[in-house]
C-alpha positions as CSV (number, residue, x, y, z in Angstrom):
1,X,4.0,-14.3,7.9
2,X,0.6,-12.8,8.0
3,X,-0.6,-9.3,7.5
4,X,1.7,-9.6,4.0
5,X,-0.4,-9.0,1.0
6,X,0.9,-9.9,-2.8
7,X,1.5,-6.4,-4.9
8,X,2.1,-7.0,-8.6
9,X,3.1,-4.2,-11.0
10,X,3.2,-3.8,-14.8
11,X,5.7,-2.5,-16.9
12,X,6.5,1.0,-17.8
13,X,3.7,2.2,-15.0
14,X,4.4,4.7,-12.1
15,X,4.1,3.0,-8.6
16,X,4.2,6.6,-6.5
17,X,4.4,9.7,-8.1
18,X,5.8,12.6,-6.1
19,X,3.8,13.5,-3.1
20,X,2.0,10.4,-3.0
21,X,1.4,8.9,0.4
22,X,3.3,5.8,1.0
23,X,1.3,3.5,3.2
24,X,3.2,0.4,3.1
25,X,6.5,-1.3,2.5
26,X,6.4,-3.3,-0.7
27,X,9.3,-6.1,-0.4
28,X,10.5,-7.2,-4.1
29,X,10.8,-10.9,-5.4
30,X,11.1,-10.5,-9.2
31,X,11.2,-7.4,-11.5
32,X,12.8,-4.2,-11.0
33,X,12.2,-0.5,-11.1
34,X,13.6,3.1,-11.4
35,X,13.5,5.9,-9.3
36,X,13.5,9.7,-10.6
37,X,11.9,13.1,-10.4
38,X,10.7,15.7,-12.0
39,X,12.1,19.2,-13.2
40,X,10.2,21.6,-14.9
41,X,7.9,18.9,-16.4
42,X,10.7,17.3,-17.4
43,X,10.7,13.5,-16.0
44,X,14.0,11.6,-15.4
45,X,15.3,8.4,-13.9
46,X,18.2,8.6,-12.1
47,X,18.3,4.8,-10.3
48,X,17.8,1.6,-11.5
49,X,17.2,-0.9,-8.7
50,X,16.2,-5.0,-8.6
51,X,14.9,-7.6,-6.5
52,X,16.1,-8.1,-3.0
53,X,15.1,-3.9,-2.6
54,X,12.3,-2.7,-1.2
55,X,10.2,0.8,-1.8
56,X,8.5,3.1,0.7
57,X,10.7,1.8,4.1
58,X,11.6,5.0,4.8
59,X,8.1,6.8,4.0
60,X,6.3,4.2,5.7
61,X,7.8,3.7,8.5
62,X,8.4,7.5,9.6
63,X,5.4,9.0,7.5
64,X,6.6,10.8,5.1
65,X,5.3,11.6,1.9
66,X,7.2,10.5,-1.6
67,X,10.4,12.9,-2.6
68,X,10.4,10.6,-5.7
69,X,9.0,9.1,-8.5
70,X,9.0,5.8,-8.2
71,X,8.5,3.5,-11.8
72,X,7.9,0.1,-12.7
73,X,10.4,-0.9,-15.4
74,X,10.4,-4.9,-15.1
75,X,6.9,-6.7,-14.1
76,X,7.0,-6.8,-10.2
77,X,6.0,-9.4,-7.8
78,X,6.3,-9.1,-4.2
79,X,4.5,-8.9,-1.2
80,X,3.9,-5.4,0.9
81,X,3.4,-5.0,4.9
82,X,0.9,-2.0,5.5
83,X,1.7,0.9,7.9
84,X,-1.2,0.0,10.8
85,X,0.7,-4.1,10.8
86,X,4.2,-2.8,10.8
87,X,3.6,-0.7,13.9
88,X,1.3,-3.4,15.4
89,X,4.4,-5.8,15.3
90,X,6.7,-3.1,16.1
91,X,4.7,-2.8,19.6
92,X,5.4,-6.3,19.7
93,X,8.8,-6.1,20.5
């Protein structure tokens, strides 16, 4: 499918912090990652999620900002679809 661009993340690295903008949906093939927040500078992971997920279909595709921290714990490899092609092949149908 075009417009799909490969994202790959290292280990033990933050993909969004809180607040971030999320600009496109990242679609997982390998890896895994945690999701968590922060509490008077205290950070915490709550979640522990693996491929077949995806991050930032919600914040993408209504535009919202991250609620969440989002980690790397696994190397990741996937592909992402940015905001401006997921709304050009939304129009689509």
């Amino acid at each position: 499918m075009e417009g799909l661009e490969p994202r790959f993340y290292n280990s033990n690295k933050i993909i969004y912090n809180e607040l971030d903008p999320i600009l496109e949906i990242t679609f997982m093939l390998k890896g895994s990652y945690s999701v968590g927040f922060e509490i008077n500078k205290q950070k915490k992971r709550v979640r522990l999620l693996g491929q077949g997920h995806t991050i930032g279909g919600y914040n993408c595709l209504f535009y919202k900002k991250s609620y969440f921290i989002w980690y790397c714990q696994e190397y990741i490899e996937g592909f992402a679809l940015g905001r401006r092609k997921w709304n050009q092949i939304a129009n689509e149908f």
